[in-house]
Structures are given as C-alpha cells and as structure tokens.
C-alpha atoms as an extended CHARMM CRD file, in Angstrom:
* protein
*
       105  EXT
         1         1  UNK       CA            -29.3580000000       27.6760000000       20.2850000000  PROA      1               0.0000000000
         2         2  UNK       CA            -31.1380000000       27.5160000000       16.4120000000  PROA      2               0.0000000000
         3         3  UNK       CA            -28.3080000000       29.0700000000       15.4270000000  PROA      3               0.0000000000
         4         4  UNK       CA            -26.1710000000       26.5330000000       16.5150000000  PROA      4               0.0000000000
         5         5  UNK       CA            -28.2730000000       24.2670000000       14.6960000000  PROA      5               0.0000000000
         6         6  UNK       CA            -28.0150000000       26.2930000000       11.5420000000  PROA      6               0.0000000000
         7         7  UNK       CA            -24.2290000000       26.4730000000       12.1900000000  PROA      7               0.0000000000
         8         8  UNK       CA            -23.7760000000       22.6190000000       12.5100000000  PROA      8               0.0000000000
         9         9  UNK       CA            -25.9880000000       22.0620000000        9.5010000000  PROA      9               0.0000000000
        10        10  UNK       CA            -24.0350000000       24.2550000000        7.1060000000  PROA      10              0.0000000000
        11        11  UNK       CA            -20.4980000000       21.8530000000        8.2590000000  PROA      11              0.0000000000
        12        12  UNK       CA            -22.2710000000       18.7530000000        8.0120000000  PROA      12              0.0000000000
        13        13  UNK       CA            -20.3710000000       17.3880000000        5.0320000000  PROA      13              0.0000000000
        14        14  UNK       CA            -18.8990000000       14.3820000000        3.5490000000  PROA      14              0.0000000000
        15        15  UNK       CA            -15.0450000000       12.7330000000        3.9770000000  PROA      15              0.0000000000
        16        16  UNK       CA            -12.9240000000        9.9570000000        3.0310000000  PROA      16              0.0000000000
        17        17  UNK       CA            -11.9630000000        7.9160000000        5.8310000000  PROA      17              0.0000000000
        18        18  UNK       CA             -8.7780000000        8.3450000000        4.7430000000  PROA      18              0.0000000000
        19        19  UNK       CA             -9.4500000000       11.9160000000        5.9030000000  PROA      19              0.0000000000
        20        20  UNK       CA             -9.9970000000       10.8770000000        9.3920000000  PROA      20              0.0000000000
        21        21  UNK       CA             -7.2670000000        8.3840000000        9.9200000000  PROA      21              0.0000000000
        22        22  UNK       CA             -5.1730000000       10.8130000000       12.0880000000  PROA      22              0.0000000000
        23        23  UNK       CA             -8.4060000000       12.2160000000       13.8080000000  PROA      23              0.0000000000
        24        24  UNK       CA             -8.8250000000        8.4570000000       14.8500000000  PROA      24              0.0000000000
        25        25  UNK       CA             -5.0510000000        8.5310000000       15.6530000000  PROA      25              0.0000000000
        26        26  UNK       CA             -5.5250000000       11.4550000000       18.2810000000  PROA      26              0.0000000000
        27        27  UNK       CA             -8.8610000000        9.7350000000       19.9120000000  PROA      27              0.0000000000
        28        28  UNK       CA            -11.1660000000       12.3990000000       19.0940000000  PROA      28              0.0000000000
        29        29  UNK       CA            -13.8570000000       10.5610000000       16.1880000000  PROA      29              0.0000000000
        30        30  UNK       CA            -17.1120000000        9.3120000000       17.9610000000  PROA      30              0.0000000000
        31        31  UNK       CA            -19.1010000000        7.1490000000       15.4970000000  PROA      31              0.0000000000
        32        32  UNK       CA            -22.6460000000        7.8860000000       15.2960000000  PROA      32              0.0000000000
        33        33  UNK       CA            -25.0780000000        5.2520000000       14.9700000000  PROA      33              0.0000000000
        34        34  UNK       CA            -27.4040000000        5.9590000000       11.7870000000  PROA      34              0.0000000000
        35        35  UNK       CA            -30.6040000000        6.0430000000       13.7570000000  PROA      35              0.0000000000
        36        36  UNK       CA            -29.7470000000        9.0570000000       15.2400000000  PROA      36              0.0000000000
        37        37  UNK       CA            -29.6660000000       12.2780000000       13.7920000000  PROA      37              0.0000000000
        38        38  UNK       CA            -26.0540000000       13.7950000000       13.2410000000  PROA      38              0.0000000000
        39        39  UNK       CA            -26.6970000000       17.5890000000       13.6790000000  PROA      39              0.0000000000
        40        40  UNK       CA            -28.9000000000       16.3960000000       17.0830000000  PROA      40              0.0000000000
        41        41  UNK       CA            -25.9820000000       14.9340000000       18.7810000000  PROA      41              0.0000000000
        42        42  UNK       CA            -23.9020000000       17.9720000000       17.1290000000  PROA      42              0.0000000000
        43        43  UNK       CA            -26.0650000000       20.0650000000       18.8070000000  PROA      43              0.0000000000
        44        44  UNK       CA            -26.0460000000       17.7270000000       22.2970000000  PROA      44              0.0000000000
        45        45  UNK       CA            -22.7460000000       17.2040000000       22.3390000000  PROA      45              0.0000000000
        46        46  UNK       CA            -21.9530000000       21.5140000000       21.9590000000  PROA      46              0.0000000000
        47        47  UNK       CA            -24.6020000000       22.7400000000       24.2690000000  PROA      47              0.0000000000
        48        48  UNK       CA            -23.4270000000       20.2770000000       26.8480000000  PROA      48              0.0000000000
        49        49  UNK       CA            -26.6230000000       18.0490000000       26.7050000000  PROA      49              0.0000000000
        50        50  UNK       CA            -25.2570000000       15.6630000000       29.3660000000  PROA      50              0.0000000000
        51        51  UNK       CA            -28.3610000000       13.3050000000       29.7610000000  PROA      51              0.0000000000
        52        52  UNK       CA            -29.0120000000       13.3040000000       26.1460000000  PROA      52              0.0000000000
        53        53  UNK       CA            -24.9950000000       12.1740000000       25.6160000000  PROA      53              0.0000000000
        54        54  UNK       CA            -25.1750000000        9.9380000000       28.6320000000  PROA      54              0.0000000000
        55        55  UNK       CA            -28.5820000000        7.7520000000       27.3800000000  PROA      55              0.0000000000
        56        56  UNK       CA            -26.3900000000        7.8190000000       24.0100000000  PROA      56              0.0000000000
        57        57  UNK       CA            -23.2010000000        6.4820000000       25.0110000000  PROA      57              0.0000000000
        58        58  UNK       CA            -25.3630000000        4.0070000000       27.4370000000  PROA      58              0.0000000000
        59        59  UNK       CA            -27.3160000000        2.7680000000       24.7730000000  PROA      59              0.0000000000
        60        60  UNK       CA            -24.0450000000        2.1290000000       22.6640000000  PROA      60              0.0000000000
        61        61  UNK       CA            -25.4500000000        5.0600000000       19.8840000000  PROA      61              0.0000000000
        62        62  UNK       CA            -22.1230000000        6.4930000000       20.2370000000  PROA      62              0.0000000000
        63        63  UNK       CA            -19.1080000000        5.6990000000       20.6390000000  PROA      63              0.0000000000
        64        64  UNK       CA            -15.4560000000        5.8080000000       19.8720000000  PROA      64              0.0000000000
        65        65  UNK       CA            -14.6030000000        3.5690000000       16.9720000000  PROA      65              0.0000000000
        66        66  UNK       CA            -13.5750000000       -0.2550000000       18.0730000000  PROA      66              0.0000000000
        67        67  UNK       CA            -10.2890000000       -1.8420000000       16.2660000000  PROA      67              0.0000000000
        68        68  UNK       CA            -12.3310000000       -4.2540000000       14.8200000000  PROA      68              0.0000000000
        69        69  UNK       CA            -14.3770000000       -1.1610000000       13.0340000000  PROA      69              0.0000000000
        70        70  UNK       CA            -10.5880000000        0.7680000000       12.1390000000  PROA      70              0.0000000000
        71        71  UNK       CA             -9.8090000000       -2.5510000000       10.9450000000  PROA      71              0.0000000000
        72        72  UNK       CA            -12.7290000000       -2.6090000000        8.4650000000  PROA      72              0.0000000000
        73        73  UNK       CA            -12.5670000000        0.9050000000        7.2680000000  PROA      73              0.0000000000
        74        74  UNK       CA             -8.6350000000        0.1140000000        6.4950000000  PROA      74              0.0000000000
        75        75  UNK       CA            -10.1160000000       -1.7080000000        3.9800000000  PROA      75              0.0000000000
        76        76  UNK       CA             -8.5840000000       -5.6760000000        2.8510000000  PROA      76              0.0000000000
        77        77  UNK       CA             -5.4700000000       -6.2990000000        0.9210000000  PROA      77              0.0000000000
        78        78  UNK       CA             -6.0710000000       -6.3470000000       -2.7230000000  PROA      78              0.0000000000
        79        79  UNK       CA             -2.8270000000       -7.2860000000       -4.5860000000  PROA      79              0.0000000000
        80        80  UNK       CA             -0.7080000000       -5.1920000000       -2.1340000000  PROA      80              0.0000000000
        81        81  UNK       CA             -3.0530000000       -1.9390000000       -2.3870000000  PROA      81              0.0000000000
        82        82  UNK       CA             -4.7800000000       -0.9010000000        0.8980000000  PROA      82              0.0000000000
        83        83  UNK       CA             -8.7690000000       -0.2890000000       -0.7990000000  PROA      83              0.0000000000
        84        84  UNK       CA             -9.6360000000        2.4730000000        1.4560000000  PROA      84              0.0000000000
        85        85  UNK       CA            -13.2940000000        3.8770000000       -0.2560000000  PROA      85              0.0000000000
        86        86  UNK       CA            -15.5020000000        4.1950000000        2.8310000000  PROA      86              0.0000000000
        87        87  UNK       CA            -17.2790000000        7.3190000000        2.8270000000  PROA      87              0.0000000000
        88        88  UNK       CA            -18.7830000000        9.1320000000        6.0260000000  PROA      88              0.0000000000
        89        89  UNK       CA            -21.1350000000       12.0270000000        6.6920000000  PROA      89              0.0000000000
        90        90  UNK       CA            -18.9770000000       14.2830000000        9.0520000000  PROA      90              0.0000000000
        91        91  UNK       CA            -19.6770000000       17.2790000000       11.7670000000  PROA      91              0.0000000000
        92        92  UNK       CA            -16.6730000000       18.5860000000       13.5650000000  PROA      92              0.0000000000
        93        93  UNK       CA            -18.3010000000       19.7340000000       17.3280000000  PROA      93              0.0000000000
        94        94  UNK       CA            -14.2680000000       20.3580000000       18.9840000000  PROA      94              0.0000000000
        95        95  UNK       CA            -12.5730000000       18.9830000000       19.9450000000  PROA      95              0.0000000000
        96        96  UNK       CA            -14.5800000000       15.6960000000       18.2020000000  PROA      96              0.0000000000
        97        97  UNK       CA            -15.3230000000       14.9160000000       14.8140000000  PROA      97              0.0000000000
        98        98  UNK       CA            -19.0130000000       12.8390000000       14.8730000000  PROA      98              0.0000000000
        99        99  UNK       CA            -19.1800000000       10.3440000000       11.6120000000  PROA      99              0.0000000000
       100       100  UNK       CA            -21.8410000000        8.2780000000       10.4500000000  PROA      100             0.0000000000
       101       101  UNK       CA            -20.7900000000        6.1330000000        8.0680000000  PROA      101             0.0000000000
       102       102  UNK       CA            -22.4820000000        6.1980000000        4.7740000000  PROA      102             0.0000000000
       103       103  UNK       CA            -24.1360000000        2.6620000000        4.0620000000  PROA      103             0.0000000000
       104       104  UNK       CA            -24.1800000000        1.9340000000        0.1740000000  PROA      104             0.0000000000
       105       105  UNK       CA            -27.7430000000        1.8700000000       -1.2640000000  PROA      105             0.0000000000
C-alpha cells in the first residue's frame, strides 16, 4: 500500500474548475474538506477503507458538491462574462476525482 501512496502523491495536482465542470456533470467529484488530508482519503477511498470513508461522509468531510457550492464556483455575472478563477488541488482515485478547493491566502 506505500506505493499507492507514492502513486497518489505524484497525481496530486492542481485544476481549474472549469476543468471539472463535466466531472461534476457525470456525478463523480467528491469535495474534500481542507482539514483532511487529500492523498489520505486518496488512499481510503482506493484501498476500500470503508470505516475511514463512512466516519468521513458522516461527519460531512466529504461529500458530493451541493448546487449552492456549483453555484459559487460558476462564479457571478460580471458585465455578461461568467468569472470562473477558482482553483482546486485535485487526485483522480476512479472512478472519482477528490478536490479541495484552494482558499486564497
């Protein structure tokens, strides 16, 4: 299993939500609170973890994303133009794709 955790760490990377609009459209992007550790729910999630995933998903840690959060990452209406510019740390575990949105410093 630490190579799966080697594995997961070398595809953590970085995306656009605009990037993960149609993995949002195909239900398959679990949002990832940011006190938990992305590669650890990777791993979790891949080695079939079940009560490490269940106390997650209990605990609302993660989740799919709500409309109210699709809404917000869609960005407002600026003069016509859709401002789409949130960023999120990314691990594809198939069929999901865990993000953790990146919170400006």
């Amino acid at each position: 299993m630490s190579d799966l955790r080697a594995e997961l760490t070398e595809i953590l990377d970085e995306a656009e939500w605009e990037w993960l609009i149609p993995h949002v459209q195909r239900d398959a992007v679990i949002v990832v609170a940011l006190e938990l550790n992305l590669v650890d729910v990777g791993v979790a999630i891949a080695s079939d973890n079940i009560p490490s995933v269940e106390q997650w998903i209990d605990k609302q840690l993660i989740a799919k994303p709500t409309i109210v959060q699709v809404g917000e990452w869609n960005g407002d209406a600026f003069g016509g133009l859709r401002q789409r510019t949130k960023r999120f740390n990314t691990l594809i575990v198939q069929p999901y794709v865990l993000v953790q949105e990146i919170v400006a410093a």
